[in-house]
Structure formats: structure tokens, C-alpha cells
C-alpha positions, 0 to 999 in steps of 0.5 A: 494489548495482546498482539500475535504476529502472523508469520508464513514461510518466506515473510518480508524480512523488513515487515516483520523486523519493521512491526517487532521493533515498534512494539518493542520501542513503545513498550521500552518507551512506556516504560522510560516515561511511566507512561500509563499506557498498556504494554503490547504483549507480541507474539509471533504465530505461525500455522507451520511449526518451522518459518523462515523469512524471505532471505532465509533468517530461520524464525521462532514462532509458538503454535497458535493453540499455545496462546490466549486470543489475541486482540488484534493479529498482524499480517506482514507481508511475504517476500514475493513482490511479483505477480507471478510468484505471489500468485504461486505462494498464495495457492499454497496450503500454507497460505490457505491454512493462514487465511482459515486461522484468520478466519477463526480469530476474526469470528472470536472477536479479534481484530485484523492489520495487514502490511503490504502484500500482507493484504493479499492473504487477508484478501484470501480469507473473504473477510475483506469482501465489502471493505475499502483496503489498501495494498502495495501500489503496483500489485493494484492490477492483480488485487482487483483481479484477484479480489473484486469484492474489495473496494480498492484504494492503493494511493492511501497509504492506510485504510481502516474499515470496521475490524480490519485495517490494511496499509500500504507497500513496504514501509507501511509496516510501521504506519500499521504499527504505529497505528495500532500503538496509537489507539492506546495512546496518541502520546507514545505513538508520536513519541516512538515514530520520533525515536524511529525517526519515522514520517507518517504518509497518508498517501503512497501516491507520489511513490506511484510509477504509472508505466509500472501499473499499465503493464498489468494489460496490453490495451492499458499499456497501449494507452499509456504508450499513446497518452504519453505523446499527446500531454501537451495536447491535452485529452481526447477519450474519442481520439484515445479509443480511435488509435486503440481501435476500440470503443469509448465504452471498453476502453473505459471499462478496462482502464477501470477494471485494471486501475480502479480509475478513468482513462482521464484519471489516469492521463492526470497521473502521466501529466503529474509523473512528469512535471516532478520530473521536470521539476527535479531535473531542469531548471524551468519556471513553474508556467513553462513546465504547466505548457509542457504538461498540458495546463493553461498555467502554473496556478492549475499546476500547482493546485493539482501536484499539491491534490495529487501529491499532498506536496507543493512545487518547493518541496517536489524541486531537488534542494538548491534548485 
């Protein structure tokens, strides 16, 4: 399998380290074992002959007219991890001289795997117009801003769609590598994310901190400064636009442009925040933490922090509590 990795000035020096180092593990692995498997022949690419990461690592890229078309390219991400200075690095001409050479390779035939804020210079490229995609989860607000044509989903932490498929913040770098060693063989992917000591997560939503997406807007900070205080009390879309002084309907609507969810979604997600937190940092029973959030009862509790969170109470609560 030809693999180019697509690297700009100032790339995520984890990303970029995290992808290599996979391929490099499997192909040595493969070997090790003589397994059958075809080696992952990696280069990393670049439309600027000079690259240097985000901490200034200077980075040996080959010209992409030098290579064979690749079958699939990897994106990682750039080291901005902030709106405003990603906003700056994607206008530019080098980010937009990437995303027309993925342009170009994907009307080869190649396929496409971006990381992280990776995502966002795929996104660049119109080809993820129409596709479901996942990015880093507190870059959310500014993704669907950005990119409304892109079916959002930033709690998954691995979204294929089609050629394309698009993983989640940081680390999700190697559950991308690791997917892709998995399409040739299912055996040495588990083998390399056992030498990499790696846990596959098919969910960033427990790493999600939900004050963190309300600042993308001022009504949406508003809201999730209001909902707060009422958890126990329960849910009111009525009551919720009243104190905003707005209407249901733009409530409701501003909360979905901005975190691709409802007002009661998102009032789930505050209670669910802090019954981990009780959790981890006190010593109540499951019932008592249920009152304090809200909820008739631990069952209720318990069925929705193990939908929201793929994790029961045992492994939310601090080892010896």
C-alpha cells in the first residue's frame, strides 16, 4: 500500500510522529512474524519544498511530482489548535495550494484520512461536502461555521464516508493509522496497537468539556451559564428562552448551528459533565448523585452516562473509591 503523508509548514508535531511511527511498527511487525501482509510504503509529501512542524523540527519532504500516485494520502494536523490562528494558517497559499493537490489526487483515485485539525484542510478542499466527518471536538463550533455542507459528528472519534475518512482530536492520529493498517489485515493492526500500547476509542465524547463549545456564541454561553444552575430542576425550553429574552425557535436554532445539537441535548451533556464529576471527586451513592443531576434515579443515571459515555459508574469512579 502506497501511503503519502501530507505535511504543511507548521504540522502537529505529535500527528505527524504518531502516523510514521505506526506504519513503521507494522512494517517491522509483518516482518517479525512473516506475516503475508503488504508493507506500507510511506512518504511524506509536501507542495513546499521546506516544512517545518509546529516546534520548529525542520521536516525532509519529496516533491509530489517525484512520486507514484499514492493510494490513500494522510492528512495530519497543523499545530494551531485555536480558532483564530487556524483561520490564519488556512487562508494560506500553502494551505490552499494542499487542499487543490488533494483535489488532484482524489480525482486519481486515491483516497483521503485526515487527523484532527487535519480535518479542516480536507474540509478546504470541498471534498468532504456531503460526507459525514469528525474533527477535534472543541473546533466543532467553527467546523460547521466554516464548512456547512459537511455533516458533522465531532463525538465520533472515526468517521469513514466513501474515499474519505476523518478522525478525531489528537491521538486520533493513530486510531487513523491504525485504521488504515487494519484494512489490509485485521491481525497486525491489533498486533501494532498492542506494541503501541494503544486503546482504540470509538468516542471523543467523554474527553468533551462543554463550557469549552459554549464560548464559540454569546447566546450559547449565556445558555449554558443559565442551565447550569437549574440541573437539578430539570428542563424548560420556555423558561431557557425567557431568561435568554429570545424566542424558542432562535434559541433552538443557534444552539443547533453552533453545536450541531438541541438546547435539551445539550442541558444532557451538562448533567452528564457533572455526575463524572461527583463521581470522581465525592463519596455519594449513585441515587443521591441521580438527585443532584436531575434524575428520578441511579438506573436513569446509570443507562445514560453508559450511552453518553460508553463507560459504566465503576470505571467513571477514581480507583479505590
Amino acid at each position: 500500500m502506497r501511503i503519502s503523508v501530507l505535511a504543511v509548514d507548521g504540522v502537529f508535531d505529535t500527528g505527524l510522529a504518531a502516523v510514521l511511527d505506526t506504519f513503521a511498527t507494522a512494517n517491522e511487525l509483518a516482518e517479525l512474524q512473516r506475516m503475508p501482509s503488504p508493507r506500507f510504503e510511506v512518504h511524506v509529501v509536501g507542495v513546499r519544498k521546506r516544512v517545518r512542524t509546529s516546534l520548529g523540527l525542520r521536516v525532509p519532504v519529496k516533491a509530489v511530482s517525484t512520486l507514484r500516485r499514492p493510494d490513500w494520502i494522510v492528512v495530519p494536523a497543523l499545530g494551531t489548535k485555536m480558532p483564530e490562528p487556524l483561520q490564519e494558517a488556512l487562508e494560506r497559499r500553502e494551505a490552499q495550494d494542499a487542499a487543490e493537490q488533494l483535489r488532484c489526487w482524489h480525482a486519481g483515485g486515491a483516497r483521503i484520512g485526515a487527523a484532527c485539525i487535519g480535518g479542516f484542510l480536507l474540509a478546504e478542499s470541498g471534498l468532504l461536502d456531503g460526507h459525514e466527518a469528525t474533527t477535534a471536538w472543541w473546533l466543532g463550533p467553527l467546523f460547521r461555521q466554516r464548512y456547512p455542507g459537511v455533516r458533522l459528528d465531532e463525538q465520533r472519534m472515526l468517521v469513514p464516508s466513501g474515499r474519505l475518512v476523518t478522525a478525531g482530536a489528537a491521538m486520533g492520529h493513530l486510531e487513523l493509522a491504525l485504521w488504515l493498517v487494519r484494512q489490509s489485515s485485521p491481525a497486525l493492526a491489533d498486533m501494532t496497537a498492542r506494541y503501541l500500547l494503544v486503546d482504540t476509542r470509538p468516542s471523543q465524547a467523554p474527553y468533551m468539556i462543554p463550557v469549552h463549545l459554549a464560548q464559540a456564541d454569546p447566546l450559547v454561553q449565556r445558555f449554558e451559564g443559565w442551565a447550569r444552575g437549574r440541573l437539578r430542576e430539570g428542563f424548560s425550553l420556555d423558561a431557557a428562552a425567557a431568561a435568554m429574552h429570545t424566542s424558542k425557535r432562535t434559541l433552538q436554532r443557534r444552539i443547533e448551528a453552533v453545536l450541531g445539537k438541541s438546547p435539551l441535548s445539550y442541558f444532557q451533556d451538562l448533567r452528564v459533565e457533572r455526575a463524572v464529576h461527583l463521581l470522581r471527586t465525592s463519596r455519594q451513592d449513585l441515587e443521591a448523585i441521580a438527585a443532584e443531576v436531575g434524575y428520578a434515579d441511579g438506573v436513569t443515571l446509570r443507562t445514560l452516562l453508559r450511552r453518553k459515555l460508553g463507560r459504566g459508574v465503576r470505571e467513571l469512579r477514581r480507583p479505590g473509591d
